[in-house]
C-alpha positions in Angstrom: -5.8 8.2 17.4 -6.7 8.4 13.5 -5.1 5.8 11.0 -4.3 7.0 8.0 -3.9 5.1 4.7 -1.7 6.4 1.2 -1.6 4.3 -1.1 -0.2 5.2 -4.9 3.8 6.1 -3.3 6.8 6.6 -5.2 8.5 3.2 -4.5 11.6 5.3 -3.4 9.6 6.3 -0.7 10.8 5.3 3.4 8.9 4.9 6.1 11.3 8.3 7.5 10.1 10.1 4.5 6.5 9.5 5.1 6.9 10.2 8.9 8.7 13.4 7.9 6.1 14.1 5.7 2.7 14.2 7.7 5.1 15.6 11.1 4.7 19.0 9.6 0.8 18.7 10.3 1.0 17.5 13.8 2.6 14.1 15.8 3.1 11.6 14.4 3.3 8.1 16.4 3.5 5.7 13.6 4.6 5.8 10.2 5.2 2.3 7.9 5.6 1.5 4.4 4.5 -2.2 3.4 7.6 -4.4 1.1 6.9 -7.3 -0.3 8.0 -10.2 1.5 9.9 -11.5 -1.1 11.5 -8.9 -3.3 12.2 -6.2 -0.5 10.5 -3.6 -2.6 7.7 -1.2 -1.8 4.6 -2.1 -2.7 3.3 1.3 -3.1 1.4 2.1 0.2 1.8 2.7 4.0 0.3 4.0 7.0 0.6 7.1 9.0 -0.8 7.2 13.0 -1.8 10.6 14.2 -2.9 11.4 17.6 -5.2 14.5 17.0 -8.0 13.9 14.4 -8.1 18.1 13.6 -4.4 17.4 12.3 -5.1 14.2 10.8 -7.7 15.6 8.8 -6.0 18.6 7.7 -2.6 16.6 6.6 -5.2 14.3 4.3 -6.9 17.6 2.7 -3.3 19.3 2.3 -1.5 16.1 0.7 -4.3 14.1 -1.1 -3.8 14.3 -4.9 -0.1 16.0 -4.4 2.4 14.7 -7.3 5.5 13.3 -5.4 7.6 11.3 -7.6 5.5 11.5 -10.9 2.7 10.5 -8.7 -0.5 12.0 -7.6 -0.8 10.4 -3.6 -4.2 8.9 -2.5 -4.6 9.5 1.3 -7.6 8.7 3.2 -8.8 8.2 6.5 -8.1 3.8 6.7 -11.0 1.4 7.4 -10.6 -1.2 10.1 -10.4 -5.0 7.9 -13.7 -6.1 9.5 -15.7 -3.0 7.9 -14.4 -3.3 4.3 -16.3 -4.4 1.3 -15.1 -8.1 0.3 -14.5 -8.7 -2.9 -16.9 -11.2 -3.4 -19.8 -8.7 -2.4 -18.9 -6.2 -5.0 -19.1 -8.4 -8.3 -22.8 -8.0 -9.4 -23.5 -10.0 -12.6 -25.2 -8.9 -15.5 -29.1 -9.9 -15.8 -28.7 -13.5 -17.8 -25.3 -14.1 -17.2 -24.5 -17.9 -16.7 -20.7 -19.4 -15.7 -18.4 -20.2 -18.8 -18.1 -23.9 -16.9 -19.9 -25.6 -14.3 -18.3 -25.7 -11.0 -15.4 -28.6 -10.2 -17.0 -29.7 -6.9 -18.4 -33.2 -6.9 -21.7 -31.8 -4.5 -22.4 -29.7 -7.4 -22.3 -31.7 -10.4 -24.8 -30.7 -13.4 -27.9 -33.3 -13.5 -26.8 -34.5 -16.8 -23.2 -35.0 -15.6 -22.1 -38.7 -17.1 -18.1 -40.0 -15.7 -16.5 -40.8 -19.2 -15.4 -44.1 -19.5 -13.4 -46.6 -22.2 -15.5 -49.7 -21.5 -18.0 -50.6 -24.5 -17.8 -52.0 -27.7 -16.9 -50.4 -31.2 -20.3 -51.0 -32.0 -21.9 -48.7 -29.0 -19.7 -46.3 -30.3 -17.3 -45.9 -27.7 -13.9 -45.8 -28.3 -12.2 -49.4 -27.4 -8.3 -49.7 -26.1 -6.7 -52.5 -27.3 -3.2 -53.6 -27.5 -0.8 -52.7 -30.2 -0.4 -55.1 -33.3 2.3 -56.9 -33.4 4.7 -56.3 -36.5 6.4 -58.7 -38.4 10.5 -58.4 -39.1 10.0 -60.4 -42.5 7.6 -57.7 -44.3 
């Protein structure tokens, strides 16, 4: 059994349509389209069971890159979610490049990390909260 991922559909697109679709290359035992949750809408992709790999692969090379809809389809065979790249694993930073701001966890504070505080005198230079002055009704 070969699981086959399109992504890039025509949101009009049904999960009959796409079953329809890949049936004319050989059996199809299972055909979805992923909605959002939320909205109801398509989100642009779904996925097509086949049981014979030789039609599988021929339905990919026939229909990958066809326009339906204003929109060129991008079918391939579908990876299981334990074999794909993480997205963590594919950002590679430039040589020299340093974060915009040190990291929020308290294990990981900078060595010349100070807590800011309002204690001190005016003299230290530190800024000094007092009380508001207290106006007079006469002036």
């Amino acid at each position: 059994m070969i699981n086959i991922f399109v992504a890039n559909l025509d949101f009009g697109i049904t999960s009959e349509d796409l079953q329809a679709t890949f049936s004319q290359f050989g059996a199809v035992t299972y055909a979805h389209v992923v909605y959002d949750n939320k909205t109801k809408k398509s989100k642009g992709y779904g996925y097509v069971e086949m049981e014979n790999s030789s039609e599988a692969i021929a339905a990919i090379q026939a229909l990958n890159g066809m326009d339906v809809g204003g929109r060129a389809l991008d079918i391939k065979i579908a990876t299981p979610k334990d074999q794909r790249v993480k997205k963590e694993d594919t950002f590679k930073p430039k040589p020299g490049f340093k974060k915009a701001y040190p990291s929020r966890n308290n294990d990981n504070k900078p060595s010349n990390y100070t807590p800011k505080t309002n204690t001190g005198t005016a003299a230290e230079g530190k800024r000094v909260l007092r009380s508001r002055r207290k106006r007079s009704d006469e002036e």
